[in-house]
C-alpha positions as CSV (number, residue, x, y, z in Angstrom):
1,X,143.4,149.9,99.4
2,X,146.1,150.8,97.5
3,X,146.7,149.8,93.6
4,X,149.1,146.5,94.1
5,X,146.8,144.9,96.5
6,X,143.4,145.7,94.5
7,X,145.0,144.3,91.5
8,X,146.1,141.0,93.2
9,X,142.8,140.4,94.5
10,X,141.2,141.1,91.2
11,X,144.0,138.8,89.6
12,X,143.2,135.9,91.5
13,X,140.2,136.4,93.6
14,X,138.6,133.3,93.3
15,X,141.7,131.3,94.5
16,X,141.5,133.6,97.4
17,X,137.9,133.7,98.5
18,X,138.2,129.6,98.4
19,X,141.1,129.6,100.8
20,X,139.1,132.5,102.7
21,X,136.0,130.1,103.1
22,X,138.2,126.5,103.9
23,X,140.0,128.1,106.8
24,X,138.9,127.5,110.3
25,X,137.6,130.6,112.1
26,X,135.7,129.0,114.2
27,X,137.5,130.7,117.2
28,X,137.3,134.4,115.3
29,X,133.7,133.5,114.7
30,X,133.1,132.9,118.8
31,X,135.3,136.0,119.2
32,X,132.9,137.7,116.8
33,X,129.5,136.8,118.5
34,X,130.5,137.2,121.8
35,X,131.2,140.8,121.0
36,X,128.1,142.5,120.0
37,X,124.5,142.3,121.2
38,X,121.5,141.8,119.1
39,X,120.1,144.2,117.0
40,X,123.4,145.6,116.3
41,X,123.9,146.6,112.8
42,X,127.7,145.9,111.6
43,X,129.8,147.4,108.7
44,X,132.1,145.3,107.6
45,X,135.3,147.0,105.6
46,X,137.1,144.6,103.6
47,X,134.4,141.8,103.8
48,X,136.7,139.4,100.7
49,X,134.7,136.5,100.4
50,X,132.0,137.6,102.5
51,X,132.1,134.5,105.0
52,X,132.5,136.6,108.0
53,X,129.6,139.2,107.3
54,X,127.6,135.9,106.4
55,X,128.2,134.1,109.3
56,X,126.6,137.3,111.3
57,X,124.2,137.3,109.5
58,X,122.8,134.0,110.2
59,X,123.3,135.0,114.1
60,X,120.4,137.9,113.4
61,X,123.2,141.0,113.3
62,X,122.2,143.6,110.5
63,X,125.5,143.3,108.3
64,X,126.8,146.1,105.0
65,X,129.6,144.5,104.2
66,X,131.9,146.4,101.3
67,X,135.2,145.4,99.7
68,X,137.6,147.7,97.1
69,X,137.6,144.5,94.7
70,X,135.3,144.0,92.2
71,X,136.2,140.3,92.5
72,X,135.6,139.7,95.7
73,X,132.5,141.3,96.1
74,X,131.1,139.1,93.6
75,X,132.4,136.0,95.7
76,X,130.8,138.0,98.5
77,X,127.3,137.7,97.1
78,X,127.2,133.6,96.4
């Protein structure tokens, strides 16, 4: 991740794990479960808010999800 976008998403992280988490991914999410099998274990680069890695999660995958911001990561884990 270069500089300019770590220090946007550590500027206004917040703002953009809420629009992450009110967008409708429903069809990413089918997309998403449809392609692996159970027990796979996942890694996630760029995880932002952490809805996708969460969303997983509750399907029984083994997620590690990372992100360069500090911010996000800390959306991440609520």
């Amino acid at each position: 991740m270069n500089q300019t976008t770590l220090k946007y998403y550590e500027k206004d992280g917040k703002n953009i794990a809420e629009r992450y988490e009110s967008a409708d991914v429903s069809e990413l999410h089918r997309v998403l479960n449809a392609s692996f099998t159970l027990p796979a274990r996942l890694l996630e680069l760029g995880c932002g808010s952490g809805r996708d890695a969460a969303f997983m999660i509750k399907q029984g995958f083994h997620v590690t999800a990372v992100d360069g911001s500090a911010m996000m990561i800390e959306s991440a884990r609520h």
